[in-house]
C-alpha positions in Angstrom: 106.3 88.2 90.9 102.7 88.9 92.2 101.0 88.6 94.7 98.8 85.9 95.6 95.8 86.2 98.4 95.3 83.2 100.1 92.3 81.8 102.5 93.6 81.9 105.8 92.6 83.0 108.9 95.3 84.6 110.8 95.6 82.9 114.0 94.7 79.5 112.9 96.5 76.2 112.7 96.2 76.6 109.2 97.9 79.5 109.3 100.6 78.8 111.3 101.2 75.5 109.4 101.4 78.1 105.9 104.0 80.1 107.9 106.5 77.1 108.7 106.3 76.8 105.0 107.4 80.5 104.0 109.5 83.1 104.8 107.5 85.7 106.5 107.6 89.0 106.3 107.7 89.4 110.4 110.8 87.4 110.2 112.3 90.2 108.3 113.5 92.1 111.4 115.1 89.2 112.7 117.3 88.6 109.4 118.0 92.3 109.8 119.7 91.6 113.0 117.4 94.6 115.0 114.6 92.2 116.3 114.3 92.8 120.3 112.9 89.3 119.9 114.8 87.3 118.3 117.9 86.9 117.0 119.2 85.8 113.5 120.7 82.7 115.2 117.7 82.0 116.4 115.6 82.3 113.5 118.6 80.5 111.3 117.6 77.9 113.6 113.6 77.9 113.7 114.3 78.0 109.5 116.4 75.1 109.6 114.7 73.2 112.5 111.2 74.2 111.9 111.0 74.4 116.3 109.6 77.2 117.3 109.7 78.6 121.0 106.6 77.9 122.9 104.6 80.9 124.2 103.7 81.4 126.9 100.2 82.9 128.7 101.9 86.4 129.2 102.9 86.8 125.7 99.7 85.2 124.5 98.3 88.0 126.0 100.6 90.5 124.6 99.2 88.8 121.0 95.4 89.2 122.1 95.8 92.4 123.4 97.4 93.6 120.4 94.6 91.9 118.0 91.9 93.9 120.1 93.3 96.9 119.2 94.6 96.0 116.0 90.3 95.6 115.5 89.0 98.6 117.2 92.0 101.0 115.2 91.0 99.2 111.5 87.3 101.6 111.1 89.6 104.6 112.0 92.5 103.9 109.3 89.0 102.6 107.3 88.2 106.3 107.6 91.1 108.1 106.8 91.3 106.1 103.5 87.9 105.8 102.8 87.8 102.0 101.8 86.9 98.6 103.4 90.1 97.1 104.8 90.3 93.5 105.0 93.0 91.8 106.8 94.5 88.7 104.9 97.6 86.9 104.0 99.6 87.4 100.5 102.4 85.0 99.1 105.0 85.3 96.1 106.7 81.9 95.5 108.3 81.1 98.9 108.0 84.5 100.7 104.4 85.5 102.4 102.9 88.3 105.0 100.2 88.8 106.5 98.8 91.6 106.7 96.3 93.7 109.1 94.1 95.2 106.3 94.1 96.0 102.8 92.0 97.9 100.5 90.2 95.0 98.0 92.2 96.8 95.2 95.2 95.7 97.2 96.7 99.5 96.6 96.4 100.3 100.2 97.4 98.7 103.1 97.0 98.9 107.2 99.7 97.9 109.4 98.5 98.8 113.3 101.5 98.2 116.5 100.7 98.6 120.0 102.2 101.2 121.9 105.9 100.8 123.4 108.2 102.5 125.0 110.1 103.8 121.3 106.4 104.3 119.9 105.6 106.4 122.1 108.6 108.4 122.2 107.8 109.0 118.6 104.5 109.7 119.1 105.1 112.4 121.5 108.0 113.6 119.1 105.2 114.3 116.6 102.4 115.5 118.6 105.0 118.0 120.2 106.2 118.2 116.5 103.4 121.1 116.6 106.5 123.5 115.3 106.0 121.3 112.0 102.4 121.6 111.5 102.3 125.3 112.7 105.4 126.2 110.1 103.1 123.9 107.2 100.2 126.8 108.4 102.5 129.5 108.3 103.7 128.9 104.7 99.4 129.4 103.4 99.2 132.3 101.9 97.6 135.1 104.7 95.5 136.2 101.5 96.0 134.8 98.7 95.7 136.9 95.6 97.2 135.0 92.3 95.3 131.5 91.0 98.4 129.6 91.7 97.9 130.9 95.5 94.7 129.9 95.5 95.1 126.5 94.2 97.9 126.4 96.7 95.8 127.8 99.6 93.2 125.0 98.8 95.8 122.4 98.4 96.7 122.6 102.1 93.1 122.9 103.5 93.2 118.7 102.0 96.0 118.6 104.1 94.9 120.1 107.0 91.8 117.4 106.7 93.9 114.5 106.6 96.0 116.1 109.7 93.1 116.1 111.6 91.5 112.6 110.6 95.9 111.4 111.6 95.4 112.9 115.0 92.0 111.4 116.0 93.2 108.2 114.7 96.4 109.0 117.0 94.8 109.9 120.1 92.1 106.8 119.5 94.6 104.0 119.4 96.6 105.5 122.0 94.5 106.3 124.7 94.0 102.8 126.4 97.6 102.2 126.6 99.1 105.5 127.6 99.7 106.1 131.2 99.5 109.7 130.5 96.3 110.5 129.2 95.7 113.8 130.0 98.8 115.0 128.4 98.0 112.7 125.0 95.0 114.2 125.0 95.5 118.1 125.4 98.2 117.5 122.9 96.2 116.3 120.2 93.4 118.4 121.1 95.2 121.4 120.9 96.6 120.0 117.4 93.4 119.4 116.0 92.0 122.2 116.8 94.8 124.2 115.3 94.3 122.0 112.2 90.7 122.7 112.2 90.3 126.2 112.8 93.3 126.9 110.3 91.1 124.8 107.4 87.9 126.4 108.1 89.2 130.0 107.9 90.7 129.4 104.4 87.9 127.0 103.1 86.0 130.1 103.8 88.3 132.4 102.2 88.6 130.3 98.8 85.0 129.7 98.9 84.6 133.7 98.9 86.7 133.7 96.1 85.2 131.5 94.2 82.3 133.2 94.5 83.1 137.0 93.8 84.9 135.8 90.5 81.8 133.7 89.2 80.2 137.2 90.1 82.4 139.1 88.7 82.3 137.4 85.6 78.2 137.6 85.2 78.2 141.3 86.2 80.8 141.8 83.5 78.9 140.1 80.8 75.4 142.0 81.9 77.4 144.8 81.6 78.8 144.5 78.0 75.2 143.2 77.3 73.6 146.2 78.7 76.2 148.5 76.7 75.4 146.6 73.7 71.9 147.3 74.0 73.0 150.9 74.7 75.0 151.8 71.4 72.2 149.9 69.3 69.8 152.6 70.7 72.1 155.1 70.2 72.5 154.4 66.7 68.9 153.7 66.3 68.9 150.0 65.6 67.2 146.9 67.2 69.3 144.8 69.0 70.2 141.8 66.6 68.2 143.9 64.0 69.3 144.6 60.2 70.9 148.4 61.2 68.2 150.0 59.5 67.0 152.7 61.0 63.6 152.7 62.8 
């Protein structure tokens, strides 16, 4: 079934009154039994009752809080894709989800969270996951001598692009919710730069490449052009003459 975009504003009364009519795709965790915030009981009930809990100001702010930065991260991931993202709500019969930004082709999509305590365990797991991204550099080719190893060599430098847009992006929508900044941030920094100084080195080195085969193809062509011109003389023709002799 696809996907409809509907005109709501996420937030609204509108909206909410859309979502006591649908079953929503944050509901999902619930149903799974492994929401921390509510159980499958309780959302049997909501379903069947349509009464929701009332919330109060300290999770209202939790909500805002994570809107704000739910904003500010959407140009970053707007970055690293390289489209518009647009946050809207979908539906398919009874089932809907809103969603925190997708691309207008509706082939990419955004989904931000605010930092928690399991988050941020994986977070670190990855930013100290520098084993990872220094094995991924370890397996380019030192110097790269066959086409495939070329095309391999730039294959990763893409990578090592997107690594370092992931990391900003990273560090960005971590930093004003992580109690240990300094750390975050010499992680990351350290990881970036890796990423970066890796890239540039074999940009540099295919680039060279490039270059001294597009060279080495012109010099070979002057070349068999010059000995062309040399044997004609030899023989006493013109080149692109008759081969009569002068």
């Amino acid at each position: 079934m696809t996907m409809q975009i509907v005109s709501l504003v996420q937030g609204s009364p509108e909206w909410h009154a859309h979502r006591a009519q649908h079953f929503n795709a944050s509901d999902a965790p619930a149903m799974m039994a492994c929401s921390p915030y509510m159980t499958r009981a309780e959302l049997i009930k909501k379903l069947a009752t349509g009464i929701t809990a009332e919330v109060d100001a300290a999770t209202q702010r939790i909500f805002d809080a994570g809107h704000q930065f739910e904003a500010l991260a959407r140009p970053l991931a707007e970055e690293i894709i390289g489209e518009e993202l647009s946050p809207c709500v979908g539906t398919s019969g009874k089932y809907s989800a809103s969603f925190d930004g997708l691309t207008f082709m509706l082939d990419d999509g955004f989904e931000h969270k605010s930092l928690n305590a399991a988050l941020r365990e994986a977070m670190i797991e990855g930013c100290t996951g520098a084993e990872a991204l220094r094995a991924f550099i370890e397996r380019i080719p030192a110097k790269p001598a066959t086409d495939q190893e070329f095309a391999d060599t730039e294959a990763a430098c893409k990578a090592l692009k997107k690594a370092e847009d992931m990391l900003e992006a990273t560090e960005a929508g971590a930093l004003a919710q992580i109690s240990d900044v300094e750390l975050l941030r010499r992680t990351v920094a350290d990881l970036r730069s890796l990423a970066r100084s890796t890239r540039l080195t074999k940009e540099k080195l295919v680039t060279a490449e490039k270059e001294a085969r597009r060279t080495q193809i012109v010099t070979g062509a002057q070349t068999a052009l010059d000995q062309h011109v040399h044997a004609d003389a030899v023989t006493g023709r013109m080149p692109g003459g008759n081969g009569i002799p002068c």
